[in-house]
C-alpha positions as CSV (number, residue, x, y, z in Angstrom):
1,X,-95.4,156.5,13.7
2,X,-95.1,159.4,15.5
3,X,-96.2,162.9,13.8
4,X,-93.6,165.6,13.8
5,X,-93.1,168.0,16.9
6,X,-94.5,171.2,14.7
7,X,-97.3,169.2,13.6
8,X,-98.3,168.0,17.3
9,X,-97.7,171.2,18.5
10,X,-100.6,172.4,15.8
11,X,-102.6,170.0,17.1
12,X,-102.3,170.9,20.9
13,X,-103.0,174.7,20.2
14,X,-105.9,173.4,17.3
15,X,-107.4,171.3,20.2
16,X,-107.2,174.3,23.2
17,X,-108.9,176.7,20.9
18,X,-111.6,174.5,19.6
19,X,-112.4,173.1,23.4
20,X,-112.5,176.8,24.6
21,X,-115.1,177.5,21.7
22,X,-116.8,174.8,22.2
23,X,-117.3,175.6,26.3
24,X,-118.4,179.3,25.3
25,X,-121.0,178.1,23.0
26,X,-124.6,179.8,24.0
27,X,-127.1,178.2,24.9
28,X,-129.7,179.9,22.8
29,X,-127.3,180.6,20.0
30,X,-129.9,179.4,17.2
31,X,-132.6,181.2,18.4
32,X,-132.9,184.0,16.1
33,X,-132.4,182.2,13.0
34,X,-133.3,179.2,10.8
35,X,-129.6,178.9,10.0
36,X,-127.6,177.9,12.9
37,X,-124.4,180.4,12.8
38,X,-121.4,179.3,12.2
39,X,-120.4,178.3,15.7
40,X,-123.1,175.1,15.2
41,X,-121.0,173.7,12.4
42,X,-119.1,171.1,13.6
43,X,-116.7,169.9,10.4
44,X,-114.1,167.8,11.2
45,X,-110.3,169.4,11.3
46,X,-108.4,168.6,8.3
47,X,-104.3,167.5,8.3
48,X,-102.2,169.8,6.6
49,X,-101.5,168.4,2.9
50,X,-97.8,167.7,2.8
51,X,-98.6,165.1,5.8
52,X,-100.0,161.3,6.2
53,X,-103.7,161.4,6.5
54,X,-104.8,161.2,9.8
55,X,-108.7,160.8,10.5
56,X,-110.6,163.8,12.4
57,X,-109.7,163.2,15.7
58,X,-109.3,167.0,16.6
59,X,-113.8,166.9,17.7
60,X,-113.5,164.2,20.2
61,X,-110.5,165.1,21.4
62,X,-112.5,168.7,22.3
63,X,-115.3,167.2,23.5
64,X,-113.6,164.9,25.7
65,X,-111.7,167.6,27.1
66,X,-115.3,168.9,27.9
67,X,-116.7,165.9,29.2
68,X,-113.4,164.6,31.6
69,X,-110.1,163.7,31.0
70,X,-110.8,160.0,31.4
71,X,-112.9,159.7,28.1
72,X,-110.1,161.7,26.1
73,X,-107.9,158.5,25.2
74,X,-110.9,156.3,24.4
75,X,-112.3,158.9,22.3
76,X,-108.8,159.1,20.2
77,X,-108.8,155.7,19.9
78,X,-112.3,155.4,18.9
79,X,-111.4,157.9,16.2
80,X,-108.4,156.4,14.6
81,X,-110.6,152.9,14.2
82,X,-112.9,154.2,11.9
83,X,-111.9,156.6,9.5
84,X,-109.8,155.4,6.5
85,X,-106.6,154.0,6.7
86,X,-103.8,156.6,7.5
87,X,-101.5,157.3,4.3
88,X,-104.8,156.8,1.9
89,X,-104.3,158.8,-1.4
90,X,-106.0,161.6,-1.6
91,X,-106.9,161.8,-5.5
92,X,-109.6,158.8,-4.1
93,X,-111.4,160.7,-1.2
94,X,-113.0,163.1,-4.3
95,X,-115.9,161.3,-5.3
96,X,-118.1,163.8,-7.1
97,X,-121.7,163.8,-5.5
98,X,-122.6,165.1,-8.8
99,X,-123.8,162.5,-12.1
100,X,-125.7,159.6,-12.3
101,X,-128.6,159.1,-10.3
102,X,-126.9,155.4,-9.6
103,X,-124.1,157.6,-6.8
104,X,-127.6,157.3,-4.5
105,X,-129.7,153.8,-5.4
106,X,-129.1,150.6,-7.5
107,X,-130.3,151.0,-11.2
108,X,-131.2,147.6,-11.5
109,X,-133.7,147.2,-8.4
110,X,-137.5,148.0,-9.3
111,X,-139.3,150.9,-8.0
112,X,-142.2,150.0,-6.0
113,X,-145.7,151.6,-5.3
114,X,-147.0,151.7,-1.8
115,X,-149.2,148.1,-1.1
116,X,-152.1,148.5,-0.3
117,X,-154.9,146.5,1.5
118,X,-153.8,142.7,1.6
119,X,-150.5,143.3,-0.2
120,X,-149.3,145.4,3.1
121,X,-148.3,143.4,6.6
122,X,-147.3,144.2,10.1
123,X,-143.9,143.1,10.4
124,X,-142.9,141.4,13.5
125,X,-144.3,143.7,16.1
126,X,-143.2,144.2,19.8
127,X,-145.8,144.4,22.7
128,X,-147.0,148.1,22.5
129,X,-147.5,147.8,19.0
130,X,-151.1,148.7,17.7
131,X,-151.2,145.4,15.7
132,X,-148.7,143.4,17.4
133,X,-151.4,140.3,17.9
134,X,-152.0,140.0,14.0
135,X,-150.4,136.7,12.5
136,X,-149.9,136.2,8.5
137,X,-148.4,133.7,7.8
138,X,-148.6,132.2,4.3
139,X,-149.3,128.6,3.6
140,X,-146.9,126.1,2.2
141,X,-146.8,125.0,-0.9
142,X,-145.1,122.2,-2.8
143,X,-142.0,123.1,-4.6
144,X,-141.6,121.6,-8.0
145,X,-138.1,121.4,-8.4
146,X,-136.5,122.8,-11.6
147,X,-133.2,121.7,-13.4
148,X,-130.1,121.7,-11.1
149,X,-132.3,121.4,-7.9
150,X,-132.6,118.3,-5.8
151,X,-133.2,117.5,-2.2
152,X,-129.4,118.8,-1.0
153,X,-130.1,121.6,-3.0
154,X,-133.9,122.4,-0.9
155,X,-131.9,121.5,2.5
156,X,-129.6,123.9,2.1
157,X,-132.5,126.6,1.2
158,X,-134.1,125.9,4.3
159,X,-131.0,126.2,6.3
160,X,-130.5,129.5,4.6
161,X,-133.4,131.0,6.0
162,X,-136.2,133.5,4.1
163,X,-134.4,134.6,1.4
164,X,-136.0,137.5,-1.6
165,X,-139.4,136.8,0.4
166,X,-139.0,133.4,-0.2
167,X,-139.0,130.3,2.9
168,X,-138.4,126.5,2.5
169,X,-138.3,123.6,4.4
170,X,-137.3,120.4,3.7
171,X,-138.4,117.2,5.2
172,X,-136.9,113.2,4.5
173,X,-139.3,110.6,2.9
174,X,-141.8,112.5,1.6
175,X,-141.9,115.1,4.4
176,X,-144.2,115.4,7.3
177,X,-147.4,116.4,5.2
178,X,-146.4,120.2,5.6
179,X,-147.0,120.5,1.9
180,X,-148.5,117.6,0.8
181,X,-148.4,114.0,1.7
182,X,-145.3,112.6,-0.7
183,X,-143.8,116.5,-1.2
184,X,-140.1,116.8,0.4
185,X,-139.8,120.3,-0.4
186,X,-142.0,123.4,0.9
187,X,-142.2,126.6,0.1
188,X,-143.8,129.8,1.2
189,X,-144.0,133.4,0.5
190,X,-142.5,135.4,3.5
191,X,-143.3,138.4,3.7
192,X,-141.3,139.6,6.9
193,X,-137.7,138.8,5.6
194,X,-136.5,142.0,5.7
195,X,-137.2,142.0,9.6
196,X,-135.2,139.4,10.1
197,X,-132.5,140.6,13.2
198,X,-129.3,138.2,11.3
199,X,-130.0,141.1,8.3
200,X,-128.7,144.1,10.6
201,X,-125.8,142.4,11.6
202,X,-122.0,144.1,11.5
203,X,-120.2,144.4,8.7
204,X,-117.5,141.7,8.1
205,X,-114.6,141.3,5.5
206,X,-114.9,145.0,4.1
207,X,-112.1,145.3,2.3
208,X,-109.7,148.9,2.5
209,X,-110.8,149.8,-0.8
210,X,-114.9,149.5,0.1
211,X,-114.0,151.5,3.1
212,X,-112.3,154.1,1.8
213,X,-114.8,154.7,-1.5
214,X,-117.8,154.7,1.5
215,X,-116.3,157.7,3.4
216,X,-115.7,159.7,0.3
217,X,-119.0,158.6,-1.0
218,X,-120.4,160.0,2.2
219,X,-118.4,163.2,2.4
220,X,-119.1,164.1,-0.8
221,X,-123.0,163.3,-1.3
222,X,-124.3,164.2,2.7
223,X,-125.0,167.1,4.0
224,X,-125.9,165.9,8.2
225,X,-128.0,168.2,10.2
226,X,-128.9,167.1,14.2
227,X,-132.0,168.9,15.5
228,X,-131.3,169.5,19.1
229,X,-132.8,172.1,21.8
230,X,-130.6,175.3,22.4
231,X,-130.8,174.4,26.1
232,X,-130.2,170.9,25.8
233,X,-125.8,171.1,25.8
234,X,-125.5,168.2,27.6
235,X,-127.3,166.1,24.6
236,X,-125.1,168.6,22.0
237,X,-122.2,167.3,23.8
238,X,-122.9,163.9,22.9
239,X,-123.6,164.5,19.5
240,X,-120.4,166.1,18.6
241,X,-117.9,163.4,20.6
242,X,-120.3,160.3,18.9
243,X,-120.2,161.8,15.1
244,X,-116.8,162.6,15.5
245,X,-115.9,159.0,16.2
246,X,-117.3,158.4,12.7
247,X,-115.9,161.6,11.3
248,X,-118.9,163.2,10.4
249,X,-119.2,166.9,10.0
250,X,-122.9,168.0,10.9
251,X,-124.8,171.2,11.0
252,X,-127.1,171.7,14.9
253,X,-130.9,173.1,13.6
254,X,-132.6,174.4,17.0
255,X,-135.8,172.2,18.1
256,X,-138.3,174.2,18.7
257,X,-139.7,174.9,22.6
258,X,-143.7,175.6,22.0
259,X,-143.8,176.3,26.0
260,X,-141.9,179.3,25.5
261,X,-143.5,182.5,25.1
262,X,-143.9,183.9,21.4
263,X,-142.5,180.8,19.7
264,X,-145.5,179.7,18.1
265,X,-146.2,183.0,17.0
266,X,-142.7,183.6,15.7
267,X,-143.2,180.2,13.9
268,X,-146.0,182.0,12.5
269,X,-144.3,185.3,11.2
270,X,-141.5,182.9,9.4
271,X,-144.6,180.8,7.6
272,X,-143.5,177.3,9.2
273,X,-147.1,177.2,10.5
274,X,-150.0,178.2,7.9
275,X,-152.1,181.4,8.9
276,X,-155.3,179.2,8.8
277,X,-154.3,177.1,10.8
278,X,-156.2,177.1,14.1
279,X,-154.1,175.4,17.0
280,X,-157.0,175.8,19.9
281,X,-159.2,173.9,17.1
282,X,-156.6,171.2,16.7
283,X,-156.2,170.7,20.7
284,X,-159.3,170.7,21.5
285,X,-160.1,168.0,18.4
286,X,-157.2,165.9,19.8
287,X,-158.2,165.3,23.3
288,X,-162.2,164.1,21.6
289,X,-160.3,161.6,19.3
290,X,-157.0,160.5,21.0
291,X,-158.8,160.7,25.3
292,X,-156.3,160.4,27.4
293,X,-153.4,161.1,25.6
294,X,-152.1,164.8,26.8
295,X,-151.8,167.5,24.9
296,X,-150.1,168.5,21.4
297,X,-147.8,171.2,22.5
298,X,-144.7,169.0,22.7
299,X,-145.7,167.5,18.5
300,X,-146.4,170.9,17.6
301,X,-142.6,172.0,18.4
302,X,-141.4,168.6,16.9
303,X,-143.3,169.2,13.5
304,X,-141.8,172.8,13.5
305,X,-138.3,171.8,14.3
306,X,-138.4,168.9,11.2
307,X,-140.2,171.9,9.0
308,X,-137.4,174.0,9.9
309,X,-134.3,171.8,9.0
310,X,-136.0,170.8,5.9
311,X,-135.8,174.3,4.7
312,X,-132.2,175.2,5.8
313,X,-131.0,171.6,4.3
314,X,-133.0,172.8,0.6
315,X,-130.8,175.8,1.1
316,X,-127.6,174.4,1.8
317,X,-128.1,171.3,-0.4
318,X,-128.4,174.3,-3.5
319,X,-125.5,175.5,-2.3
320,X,-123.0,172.7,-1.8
321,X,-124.5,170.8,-4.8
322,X,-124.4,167.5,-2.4
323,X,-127.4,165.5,-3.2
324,X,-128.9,163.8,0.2
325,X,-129.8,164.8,3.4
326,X,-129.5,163.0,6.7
327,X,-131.4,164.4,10.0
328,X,-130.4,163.3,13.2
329,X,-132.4,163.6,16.2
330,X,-130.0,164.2,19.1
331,X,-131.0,160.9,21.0
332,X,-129.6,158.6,17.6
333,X,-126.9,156.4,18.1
334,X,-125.3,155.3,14.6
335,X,-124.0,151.8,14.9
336,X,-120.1,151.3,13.8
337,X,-119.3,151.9,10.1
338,X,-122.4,153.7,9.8
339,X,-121.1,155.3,6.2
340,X,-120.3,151.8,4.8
341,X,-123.5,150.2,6.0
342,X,-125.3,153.5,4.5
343,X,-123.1,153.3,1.3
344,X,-124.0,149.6,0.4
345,X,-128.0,150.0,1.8
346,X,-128.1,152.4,-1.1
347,X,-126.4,151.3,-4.0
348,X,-127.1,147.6,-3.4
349,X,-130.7,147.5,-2.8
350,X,-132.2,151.3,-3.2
351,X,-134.6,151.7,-5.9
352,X,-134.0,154.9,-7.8
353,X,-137.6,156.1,-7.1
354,X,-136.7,156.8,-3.7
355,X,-137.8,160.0,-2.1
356,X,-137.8,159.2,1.5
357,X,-135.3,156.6,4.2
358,X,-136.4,156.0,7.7
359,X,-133.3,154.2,9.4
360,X,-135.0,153.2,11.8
361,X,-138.8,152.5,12.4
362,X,-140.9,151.5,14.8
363,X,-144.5,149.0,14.5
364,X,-143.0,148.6,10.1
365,X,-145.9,148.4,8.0
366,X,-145.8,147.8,4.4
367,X,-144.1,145.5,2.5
368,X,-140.8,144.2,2.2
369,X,-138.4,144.6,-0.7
370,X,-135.0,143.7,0.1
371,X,-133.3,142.2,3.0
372,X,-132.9,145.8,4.6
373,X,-135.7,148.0,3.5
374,X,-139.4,148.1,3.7
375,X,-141.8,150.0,1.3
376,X,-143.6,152.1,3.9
377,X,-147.4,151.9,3.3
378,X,-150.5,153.6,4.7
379,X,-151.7,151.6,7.1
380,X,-155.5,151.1,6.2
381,X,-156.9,149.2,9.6
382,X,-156.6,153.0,11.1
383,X,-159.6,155.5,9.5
384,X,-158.2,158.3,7.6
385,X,-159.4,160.5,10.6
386,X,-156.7,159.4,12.8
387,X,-154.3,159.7,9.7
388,X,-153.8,155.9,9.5
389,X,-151.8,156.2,13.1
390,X,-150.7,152.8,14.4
391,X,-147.3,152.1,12.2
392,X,-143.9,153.6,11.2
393,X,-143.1,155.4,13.9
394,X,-140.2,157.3,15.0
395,X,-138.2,159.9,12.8
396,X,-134.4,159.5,14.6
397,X,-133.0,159.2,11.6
398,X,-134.7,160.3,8.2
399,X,-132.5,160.4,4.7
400,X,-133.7,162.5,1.9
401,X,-133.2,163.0,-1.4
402,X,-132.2,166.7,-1.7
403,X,-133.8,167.8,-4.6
404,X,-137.1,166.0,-4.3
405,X,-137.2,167.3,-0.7
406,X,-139.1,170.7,-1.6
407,X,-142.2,167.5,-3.0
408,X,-142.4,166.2,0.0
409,X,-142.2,169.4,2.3
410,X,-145.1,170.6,0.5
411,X,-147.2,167.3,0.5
412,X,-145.9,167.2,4.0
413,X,-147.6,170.6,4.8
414,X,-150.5,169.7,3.6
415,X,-150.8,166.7,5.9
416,X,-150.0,167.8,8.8
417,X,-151.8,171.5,9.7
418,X,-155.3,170.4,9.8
419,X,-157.0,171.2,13.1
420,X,-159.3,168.3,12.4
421,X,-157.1,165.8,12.1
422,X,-154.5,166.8,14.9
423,X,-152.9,163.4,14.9
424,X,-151.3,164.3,11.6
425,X,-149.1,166.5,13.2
426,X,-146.6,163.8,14.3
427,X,-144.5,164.1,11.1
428,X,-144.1,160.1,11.3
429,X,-147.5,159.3,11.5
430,X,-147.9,161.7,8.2
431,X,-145.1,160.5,6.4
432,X,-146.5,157.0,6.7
433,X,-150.2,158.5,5.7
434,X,-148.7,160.3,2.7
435,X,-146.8,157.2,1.9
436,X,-148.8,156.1,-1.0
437,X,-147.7,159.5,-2.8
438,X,-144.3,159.4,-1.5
439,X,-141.6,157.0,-2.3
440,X,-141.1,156.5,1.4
441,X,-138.7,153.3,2.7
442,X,-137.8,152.4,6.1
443,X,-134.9,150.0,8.0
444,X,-137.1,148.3,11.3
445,X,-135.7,148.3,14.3
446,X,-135.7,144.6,14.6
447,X,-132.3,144.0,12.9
448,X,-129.4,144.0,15.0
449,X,-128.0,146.4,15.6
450,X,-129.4,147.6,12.0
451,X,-128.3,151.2,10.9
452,X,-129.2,153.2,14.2
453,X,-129.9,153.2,17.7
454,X,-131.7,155.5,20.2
455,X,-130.0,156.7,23.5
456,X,-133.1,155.8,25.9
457,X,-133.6,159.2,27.6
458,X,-136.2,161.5,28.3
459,X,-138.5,163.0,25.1
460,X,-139.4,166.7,25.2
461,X,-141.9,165.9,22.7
462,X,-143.5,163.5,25.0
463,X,-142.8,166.0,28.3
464,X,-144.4,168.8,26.7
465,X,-147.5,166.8,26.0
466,X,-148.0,166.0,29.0
């Protein structure tokens, strides 16, 4: 159905003025402040409230306008797939962030410490992996069956796959010795079921009603911050048409450019970098330990950047009273119905003790503890020197709890600015080493297509290392 002449003529003159802002946006306009003005907030444009709901097409419509007049239709299109259904009531998009601690995790699922030693794997590693050779496997074991199981029951387990860490396999006539000469059914522990790639598939069958409490869910608890560089508007661009697809309002926090003169020192002045900290120490340290591998310059700026946003999300999170924070990195590609997946990860298989969610990570060490999530651990192959580098890496798409944020800041700070351990300054490589005193849980990137994606592209971290 067509919207009314006054109300598409709103939305012409809406769309014109918010294209034209979005053109005249400078380049360095976060520069001068930890908190982006308000031209960096990009909130999705609401319908008037005497009309149909209509999802917040009015963002990719302006940023297709920016980009070419070919992508403009798609980008529509895009937008009207997945918000909520037009005419939804609005009494049900206010879910109150506030309450219960069960809004953000699952009550019922146990906390978990970080494993340690034996009890932590390598999950299924690609090449470039620091581990990627390791193999551990458990044995099988007979299974003794219990009341209600039989053979069917032990063949359709195995054709079910690992499920809650648990494999089986059945074989006719006694079975092939696997487990036993005259033992049918096997099982083993399996520790790498939540890296299986089936787990990350698409949502199917989610019904109107699951949809629609997801979005306000999201709205209402998520406050979504994209750390991008000032003269990067190509990359901002992107941002703003792909989150407006999903209708996600997000806030830009300026990365942080450490070849540019008197950033480090401003860094300095607004006490993101500690006074004692002695960066010529650190560089020089860094090319002894890690030969060969550039310089620090570029993971200096990175660490500053994620410092940064962590303060202005406390800040805003105090003032909005929304409970989690999700930071983007402006090469992340959420995958479709990101806010459903998101919604279900956390109140279906979160533990409450959760202070930390990697959405997607790289080399997963740890353990698993549902079919999604991994309880990040240190990993202990790697000498406390080099900060246990070698596992978890990547930070394109980091949840946090809001108010236990200011915790891990500081433990965070504490990691990282030690000029004799430079490798500490990647804040992935010290989340993962400060993982056994934070509740720290990731997503690998081996499930397909998972929660996120990264837009391959060029990394000023790694350029400005070089």
């Amino acid at each position: 159905r067509r919207r009314p002449l006054a109300c598409r003529q709103r939305h012409s003159a809406a769309v014109d003025a918010m294209a034209a802002k979005f053109q005249q946006l400078p380049t360095a306009a976060c520069e001068e402040s930890d908190s982006p003005p308000d031209a960096m907030n990009v909130e999705p444009w609401p319908c008037p409230s005497n009309e149909p709901r209509r999802p917040p097409a009015l963002l990719a419509w302006a940023a297709a306008l920016s980009l070419g007049g070919a992508a403009l239709c798609g980008a529509f299109l895009l937008t009207l797939r997945s918000a909520p259904p037009a005419g939804a009531p609005r009494q049900m998009l206010m879910l109150s962030a506030e309450g219960p601690r069960h809004h953000r995790c699952n009550q019922s699922a146990p906390n978990v410490s970080a494993p340690l030693g034996g009890d932590a794997y390598d999950l299924a590693l690609e090449w470039w992996c620091p581990f990627f050779k390791k193999e551990q496997r458990r044995p099988w074991r007979c299974h003794t069956y219990a009341e209600g199981e039989n053979d069917a029951w032990c063949q359709a387990r195995a054709n079910a796959g690992a499920v809650d860490g648990k494999s089986f396999y059945f074989g006719t006539w006694g079975g092939d010795g696997r487990c036993g000469y005259g033992c049918s059914c096997c099982v083993r522990e399996d520790p790498f079921y939540c890296d299986t790639p089936v787990n990350g598939a698409d949502l199917i069958d989610v019904s109107p009603q699951e949809r629609l409490e997801a979005h306000a869910w999201f709205d209402a608890a998520v406050n979504v911050f994209v750390i991008n560089m000032p003269n990067d508007r190509e990359r901002r661009q992107a941002m703003v048409f792909k989150l407006a697809q999903q209708g996600i309002a997000f806030q830009v926090s300026p990365g942080v450019n450490m070849s540019k003169p008197g950033e480090y020192r401003a860094a300095q002045r607004r006490g993101l970098v500690p006074a004692s900290f002695n960066l010529s120490e650190a560089q020089s340290v860094f090319r002894k330990v890690e030969a060969g591998s550039g310089g620090i310059t570029g993971t200096v700026g990175c660490a500053l950047a994620h410092r940064r946003v962590m303060d202005v999300a406390i800040s805003k999170a105090r003032r909005t009273n929304r409970p989690l924070v999700l930071v983007l990195e402006d090469d992340a590609e959420l995958v479709a119905d990101f806010k459903v997946k998101l919604y279900k990860l956390l109140h279906s298989e979160m533990p409450c003790d959760w202070e930390v969610l990697s959405l997607i990570t790289l080399c997963p060490h740890g353990q698993c503890v549902s079919k999604h999530l991994l309880r990040v651990a240190p990993n202990l192959n790697v000498p406390a020197e080099r900060c246990h580098s070698g596992s978890n890496f990547a930070t394109y798409a980091m949840l946090y709890q809001a108010e236990r944020l200011p915790r891990v800041r500081s433990l965070l700070r504490q990691a990282q600015w030690d000029a004799q351990r430079p490798t500490c300054l990647d804040i992935d490589v010290a989340l993962a080493a400060i993982s056994d005193e934070v509740a720290y849980y990731a997503v690998s990137r081996n499930l397909r297509p998972g929660f996120v994606w990264t837009n391959p592209g060029k990394s000023d971290r790694l350029v400005l290392n070089a």
